[in-house]
C-alpha positions in Angstrom: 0.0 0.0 0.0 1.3 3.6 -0.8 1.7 6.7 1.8 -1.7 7.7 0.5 -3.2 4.8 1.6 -3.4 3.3 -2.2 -3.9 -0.3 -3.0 -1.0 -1.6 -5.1 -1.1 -3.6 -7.7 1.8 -5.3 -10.2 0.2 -6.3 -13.8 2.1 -9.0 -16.0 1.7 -9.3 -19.5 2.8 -8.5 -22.9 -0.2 -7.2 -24.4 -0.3 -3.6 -24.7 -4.6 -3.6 -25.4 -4.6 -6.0 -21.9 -2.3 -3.5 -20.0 -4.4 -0.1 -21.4 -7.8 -1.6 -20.6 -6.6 -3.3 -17.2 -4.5 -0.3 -15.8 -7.5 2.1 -16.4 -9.8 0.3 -14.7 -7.5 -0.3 -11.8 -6.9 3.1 -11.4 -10.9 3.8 -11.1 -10.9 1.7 -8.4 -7.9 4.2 -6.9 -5.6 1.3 -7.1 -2.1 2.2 -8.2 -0.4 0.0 -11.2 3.3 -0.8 -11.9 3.7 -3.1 -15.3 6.4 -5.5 -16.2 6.8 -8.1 -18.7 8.4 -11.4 -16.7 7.7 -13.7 -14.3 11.4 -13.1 -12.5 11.1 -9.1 -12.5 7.7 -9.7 -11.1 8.8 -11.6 -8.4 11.8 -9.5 -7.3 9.3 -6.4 -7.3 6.9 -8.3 -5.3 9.8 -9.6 -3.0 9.4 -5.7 -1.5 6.5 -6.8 0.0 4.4 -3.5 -0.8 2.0 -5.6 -3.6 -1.9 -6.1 -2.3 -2.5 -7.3 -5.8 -1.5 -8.9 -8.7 -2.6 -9.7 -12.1 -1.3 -12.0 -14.4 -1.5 -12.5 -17.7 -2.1 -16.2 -17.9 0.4 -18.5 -20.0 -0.3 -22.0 -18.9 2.1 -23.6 -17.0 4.7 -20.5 -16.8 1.8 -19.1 -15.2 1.3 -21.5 -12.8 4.9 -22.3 -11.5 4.5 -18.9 -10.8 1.6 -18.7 -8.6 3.3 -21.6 -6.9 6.4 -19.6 -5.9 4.1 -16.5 -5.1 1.9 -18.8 -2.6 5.3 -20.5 -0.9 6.9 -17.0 -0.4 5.9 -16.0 3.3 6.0 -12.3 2.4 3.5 -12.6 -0.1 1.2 -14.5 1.6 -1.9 -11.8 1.9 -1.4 -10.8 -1.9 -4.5 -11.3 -4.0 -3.8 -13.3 -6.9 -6.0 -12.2 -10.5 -5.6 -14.0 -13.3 -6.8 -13.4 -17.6 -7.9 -16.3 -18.8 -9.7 -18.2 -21.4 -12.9 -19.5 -20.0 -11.9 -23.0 -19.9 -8.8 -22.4 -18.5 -7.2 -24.0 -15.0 -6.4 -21.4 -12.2 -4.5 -23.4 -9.5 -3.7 -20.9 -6.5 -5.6 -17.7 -8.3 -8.3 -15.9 -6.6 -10.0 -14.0 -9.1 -10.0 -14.6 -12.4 -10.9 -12.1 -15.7 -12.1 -14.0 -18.5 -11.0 -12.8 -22.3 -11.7 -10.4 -23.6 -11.0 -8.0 -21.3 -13.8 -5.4 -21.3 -15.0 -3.0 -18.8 -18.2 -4.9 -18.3 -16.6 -8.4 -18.2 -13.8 -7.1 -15.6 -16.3 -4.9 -12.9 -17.3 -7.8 -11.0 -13.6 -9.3 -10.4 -12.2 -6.5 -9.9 -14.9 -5.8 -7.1 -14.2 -9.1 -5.6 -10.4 -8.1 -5.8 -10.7 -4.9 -4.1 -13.7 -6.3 -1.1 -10.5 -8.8 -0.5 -7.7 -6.7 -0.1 -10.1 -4.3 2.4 -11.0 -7.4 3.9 -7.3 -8.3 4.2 -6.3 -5.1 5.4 -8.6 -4.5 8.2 -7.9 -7.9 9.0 -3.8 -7.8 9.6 -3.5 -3.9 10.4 -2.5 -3.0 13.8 -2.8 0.6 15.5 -0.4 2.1 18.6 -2.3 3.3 21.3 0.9 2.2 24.1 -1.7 2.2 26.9 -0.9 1.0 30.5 -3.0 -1.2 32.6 -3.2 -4.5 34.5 -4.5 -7.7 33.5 -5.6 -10.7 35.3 -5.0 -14.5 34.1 -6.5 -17.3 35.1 -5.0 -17.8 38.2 -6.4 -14.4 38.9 -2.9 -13.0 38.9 -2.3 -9.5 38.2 0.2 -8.8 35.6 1.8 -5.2 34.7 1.2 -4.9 30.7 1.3 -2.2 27.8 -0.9 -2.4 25.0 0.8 -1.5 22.5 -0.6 -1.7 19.3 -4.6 -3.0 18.5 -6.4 -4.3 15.7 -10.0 -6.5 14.4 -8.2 -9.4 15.3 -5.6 -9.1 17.9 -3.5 -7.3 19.8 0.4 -6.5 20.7 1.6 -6.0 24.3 4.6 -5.7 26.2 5.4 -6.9 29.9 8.5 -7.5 32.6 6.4 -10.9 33.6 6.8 -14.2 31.5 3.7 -14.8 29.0 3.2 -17.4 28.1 1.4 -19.1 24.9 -1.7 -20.0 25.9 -2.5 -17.9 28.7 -5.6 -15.7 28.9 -5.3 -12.5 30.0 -8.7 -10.2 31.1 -8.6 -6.4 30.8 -10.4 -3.0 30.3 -8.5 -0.5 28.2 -9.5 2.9 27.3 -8.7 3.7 23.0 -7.1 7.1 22.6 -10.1 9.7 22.3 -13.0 7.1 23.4 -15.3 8.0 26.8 -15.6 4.6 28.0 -13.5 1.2 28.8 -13.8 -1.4 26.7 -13.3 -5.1 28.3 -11.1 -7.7 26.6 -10.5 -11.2 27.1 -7.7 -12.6 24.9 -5.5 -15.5 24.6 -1.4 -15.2 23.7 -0.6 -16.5 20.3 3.2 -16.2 20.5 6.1 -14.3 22.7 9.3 -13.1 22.7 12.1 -13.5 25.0 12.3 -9.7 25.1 8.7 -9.4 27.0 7.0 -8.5 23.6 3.7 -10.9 23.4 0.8 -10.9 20.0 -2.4 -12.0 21.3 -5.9 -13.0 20.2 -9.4 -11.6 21.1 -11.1 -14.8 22.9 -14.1 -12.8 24.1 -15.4 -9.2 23.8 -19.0 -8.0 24.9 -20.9 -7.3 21.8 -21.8 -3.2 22.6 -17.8 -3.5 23.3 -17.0 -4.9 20.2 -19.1 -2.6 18.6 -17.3 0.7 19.7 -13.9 -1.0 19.0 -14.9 -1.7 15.6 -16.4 1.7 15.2 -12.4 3.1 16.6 -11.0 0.6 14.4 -13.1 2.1 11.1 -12.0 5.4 11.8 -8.7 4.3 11.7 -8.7 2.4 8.4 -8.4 4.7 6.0 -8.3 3.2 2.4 -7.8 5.8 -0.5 -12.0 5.1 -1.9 -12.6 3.8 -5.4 -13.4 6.3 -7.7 -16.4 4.0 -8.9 -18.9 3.1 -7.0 -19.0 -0.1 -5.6 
């Protein structure tokens, strides 16, 4: 994603008609476009790890050893994966798919289903800093010295001087910058670090809870909009 909060995208082919009708559309949808012409610069670009999408221009086989290094690459693995094809056409590993010719009506509904799954994607894996103070309580009902420090839909980051452990649940209230009122968390930890630093899981919020974290989380996620409607 770009400073401007831009989806990215990285368009293969060798067909100059493909590339002018594909790059337009993308860029209605306010999602920025890089072209290149083979598999290995295409998969040094996306080694950057800035891609949310990419579309290939499918060849077969070449095609699909390609998608096969994409999915075993651990940096790529939330990159949305659109292919042009024939209509009888195999698409191991591809997500979307654009069937010849490529016309604006033909390519509107993929390209929604594209841009639905890297927001879905996004809100998903993005995490906020809010390095909030507070004390939470395990199962044992001991109190442990923690700070949040970052929060998303489905997790998030703190930091502590106590040993965490994976699998512990901790129980907390927290208070999200600029909100009037506590929100209480129950959430599980999914990994640690000898250094004190612990990713964690939401196991339980109340549902008016959940509700006015999600509504802090939305006005946090700001995605440069379509210039289509959607």
């Amino acid at each position: 994603m770009t400073p401007e909060m831009a989806f990215e995208c990285l368009l293969l082919s060798h067909d100059p008609a493909t590339y002018a009708t594909l790059s337009a559309l993308l860029r209605d949808f306010s999602i920025c476009v890089e072209h290149c012409l083979t598999a290995s610069e295409a998969m040094r670009r996306l080694s950057k790890g800035s891609h949310d999408l990419i579309v290939i221009d499918w060849e077969g086989d070449t095609s699909s050893a390609f998608v096969h290094e994409i999915r075993k690459s651990p940096l790529m693995q939330r990159l949305t994966i659109m292919a042009i094809c024939a209509e009888n056409c195999s698409l191991p590993g591809v997500h979307v798919a654009i069937r010849r010719p490529v016309t604006p009506a033909k390519a509107a509904a993929p390209l929604r289903s594209a841009y639905y799954r890297m927001l879905r994607d996004h809100r998903l894996h993005a995490r906020y800093a809010i390095m909030t103070r507070l004390t939470a309580t395990d199962k044992n009902s001991r109190k442990i010295p923690v700070t949040i420090t970052d929060i998303g839909y489905g997790g998030l980051g703190i930091k502590s001087g106590e040993t965490l452990v994976v699998g512990d649940v901790l129980s907390f209230v927290v208070l999200l910058p600029g909100s009037m009122k506590q929100i209480h968390i129950e959430a599980r930890v999914l990994w640690n670090r000898e250094y004190g630093v612990a990713g964690c899981g939401f196991l339980r919020i109340p549902p008016v809870d959940l509700d006015m974290l999600h509504g802090w989380l939305d006005n946090k996620t700001r995605v440069k909009p379509p210039l289509v409607s959607l």
